[in-house]
C-alpha positions in Angstrom: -125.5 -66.4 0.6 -126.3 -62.8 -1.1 -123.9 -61.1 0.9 -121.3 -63.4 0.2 -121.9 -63.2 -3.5 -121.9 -59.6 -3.4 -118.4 -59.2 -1.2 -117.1 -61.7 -4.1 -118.1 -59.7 -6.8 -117.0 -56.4 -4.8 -113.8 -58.3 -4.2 -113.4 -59.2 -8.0 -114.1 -55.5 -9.1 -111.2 -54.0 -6.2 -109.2 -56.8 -7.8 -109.5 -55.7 -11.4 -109.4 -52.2 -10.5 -106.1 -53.1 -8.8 -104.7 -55.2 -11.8 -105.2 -52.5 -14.7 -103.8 -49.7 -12.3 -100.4 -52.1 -12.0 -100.3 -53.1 -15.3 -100.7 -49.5 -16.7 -97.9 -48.4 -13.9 -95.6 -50.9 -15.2 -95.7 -49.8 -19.1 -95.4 -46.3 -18.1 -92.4 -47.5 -15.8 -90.9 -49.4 -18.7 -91.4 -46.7 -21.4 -89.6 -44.3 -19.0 -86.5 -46.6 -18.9 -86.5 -47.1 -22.6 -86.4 -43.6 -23.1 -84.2 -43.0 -20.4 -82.0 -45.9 -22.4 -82.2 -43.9 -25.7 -81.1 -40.6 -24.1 -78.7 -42.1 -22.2 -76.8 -43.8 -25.5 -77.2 -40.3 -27.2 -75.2 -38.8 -24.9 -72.7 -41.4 -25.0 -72.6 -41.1 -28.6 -71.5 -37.7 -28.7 -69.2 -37.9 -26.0 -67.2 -40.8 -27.8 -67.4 -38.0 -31.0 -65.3 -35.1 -28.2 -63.0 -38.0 -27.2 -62.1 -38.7 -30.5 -61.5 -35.0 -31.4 -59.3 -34.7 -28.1 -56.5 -37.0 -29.3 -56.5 -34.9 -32.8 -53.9 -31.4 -33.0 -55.5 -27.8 -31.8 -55.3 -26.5 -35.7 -53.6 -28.1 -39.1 -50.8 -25.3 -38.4 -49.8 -26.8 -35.1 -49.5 -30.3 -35.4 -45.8 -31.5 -35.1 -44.8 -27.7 -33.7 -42.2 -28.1 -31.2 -42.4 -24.3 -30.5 -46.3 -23.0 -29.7 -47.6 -20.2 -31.3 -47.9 -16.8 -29.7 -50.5 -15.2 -31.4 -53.8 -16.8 -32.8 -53.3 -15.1 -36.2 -51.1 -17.9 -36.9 -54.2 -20.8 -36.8 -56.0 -21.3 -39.8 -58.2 -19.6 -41.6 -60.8 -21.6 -42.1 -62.6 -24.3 -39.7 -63.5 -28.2 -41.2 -61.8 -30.2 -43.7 -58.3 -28.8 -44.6 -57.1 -31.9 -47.1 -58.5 -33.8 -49.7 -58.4 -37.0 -47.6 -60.4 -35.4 -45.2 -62.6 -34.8 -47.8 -65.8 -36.8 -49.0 -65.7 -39.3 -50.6 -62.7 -40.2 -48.3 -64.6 -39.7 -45.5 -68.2 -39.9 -46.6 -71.1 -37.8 -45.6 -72.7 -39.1 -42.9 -69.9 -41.5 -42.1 -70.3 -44.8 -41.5 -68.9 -47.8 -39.8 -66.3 -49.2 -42.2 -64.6 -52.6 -43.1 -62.1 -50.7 -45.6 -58.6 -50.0 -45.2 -57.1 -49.4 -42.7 -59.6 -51.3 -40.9 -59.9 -54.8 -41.3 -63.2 -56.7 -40.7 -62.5 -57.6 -36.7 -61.3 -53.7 -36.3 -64.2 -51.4 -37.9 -64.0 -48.1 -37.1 -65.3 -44.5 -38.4 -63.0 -43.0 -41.1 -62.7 -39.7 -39.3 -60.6 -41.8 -36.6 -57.7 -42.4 -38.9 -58.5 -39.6 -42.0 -58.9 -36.1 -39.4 -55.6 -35.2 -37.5 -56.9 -31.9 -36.3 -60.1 -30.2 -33.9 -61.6 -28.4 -36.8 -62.2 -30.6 -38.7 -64.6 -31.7 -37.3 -66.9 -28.9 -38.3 -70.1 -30.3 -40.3 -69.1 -33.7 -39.6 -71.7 -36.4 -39.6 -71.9 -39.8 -38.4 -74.5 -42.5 -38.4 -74.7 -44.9 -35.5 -76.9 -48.1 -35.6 -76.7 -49.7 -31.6 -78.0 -53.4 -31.1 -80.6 -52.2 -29.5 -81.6 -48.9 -31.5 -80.7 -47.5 -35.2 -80.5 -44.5 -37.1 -78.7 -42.1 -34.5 -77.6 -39.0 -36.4 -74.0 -37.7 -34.7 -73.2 -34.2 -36.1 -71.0 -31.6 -34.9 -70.0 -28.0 -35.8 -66.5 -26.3 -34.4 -66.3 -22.1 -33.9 -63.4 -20.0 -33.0 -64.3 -19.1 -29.2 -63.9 -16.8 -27.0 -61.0 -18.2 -24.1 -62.2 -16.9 -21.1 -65.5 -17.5 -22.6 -65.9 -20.3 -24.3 -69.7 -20.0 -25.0 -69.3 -16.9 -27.0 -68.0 -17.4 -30.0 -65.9 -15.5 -32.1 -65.5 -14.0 -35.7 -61.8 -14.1 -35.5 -58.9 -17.2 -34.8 -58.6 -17.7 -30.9 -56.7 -20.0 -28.8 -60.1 -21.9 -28.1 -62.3 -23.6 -30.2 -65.7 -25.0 -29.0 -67.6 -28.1 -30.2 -70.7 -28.3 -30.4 -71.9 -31.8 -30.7 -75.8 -32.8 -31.8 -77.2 -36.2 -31.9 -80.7 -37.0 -32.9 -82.9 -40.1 -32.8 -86.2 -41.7 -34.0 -86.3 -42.5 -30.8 -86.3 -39.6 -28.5 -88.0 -36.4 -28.5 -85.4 -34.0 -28.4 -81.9 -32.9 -29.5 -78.9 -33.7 -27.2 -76.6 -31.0 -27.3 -72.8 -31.5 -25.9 -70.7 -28.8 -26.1 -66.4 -29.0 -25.2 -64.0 -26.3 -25.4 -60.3 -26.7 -26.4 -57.4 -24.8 -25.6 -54.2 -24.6 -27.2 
């Protein structure tokens, strides 16, 4: 009967041993999906941000042009906001999902959607996104003259290609996610 009661209680002791490992290997497993979750939204975030831009004109100077430009000394001057309703408070600092005109409360959108009509300006945008299953995402990008043939160097002077640079931030991951696009005209 002594053995027995000792293979029990050796039994019992494998068994716990076995249950915490599990248990511990589960929470790790779920806390790597959550983050995995988090990073995975922020990325989506900030791709909607370069979709958005894509539908907008290369530069203020080109949009309804039915003949292109031939030299880049024709673009702008300067990069962001080129109109008052592009401005804040018509488009607010960070923006936010809005029920106002011209949205309606069953069509909310971000006021840069309908307010911006060109790439640049975008530059020192902001947006704040709150997801149903996180809050407080921080979406902010910055636009630069580029380089064409490079478009990770930027440039000092007016190019044919402008890179965005796209940042979005979280309480709930660790680091910054950087996306980056180039356009062309």
């Amino acid at each position: 009967m002594g053995t027995n009661v000792i293979l029990a209680v050796g039994a019992l002791v494998i068994f716990g041993t076995f249950l915490s490992s599990s248990n511990r290997l589960m929470t790790v497993n779920t806390q790597i999906a959550e983050q995995n979750e988090y990073y995975i939204t922020a990325i989506s975030l900030g791709q909607s941000l370069i979709a958005e831009a894509k539908t907008k004109a290369f530069d203020q100077k080109t949009i309804g042009k039915l003949y292109p430009y031939t030299t880049p000394d024709s673009l702008s001057l300067i990069l962001g906001q080129d109109g008052l309703a592009e401005q804040p408070p018509n488009v607010p600092i960070p923006d936010v999902i809005s029920t106002a005109a011209p949205y309606n409360v069953s069509n909310p959108g971000y006021l840069s959607t309908y307010k911006y009509n060109d790439v640049d300006d975008y530059n020192g945008y902001q947006r704040k996104v709150n997801t149903p299953r996180a809050e407080g995402y921080l979406v902010w990008s910055t636009v630069q003259y580029a380089s064409p043939t490079y478009p990770d160097s930027t440039k000092s002077v007016r190019t044919f290609c402008k890179r965005m640079n796209v940042y979005v931030v979280s309480p709930f991951i660790k680091d910054t996610v950087k996306l980056s696009y180039a356009f062309t005209y």
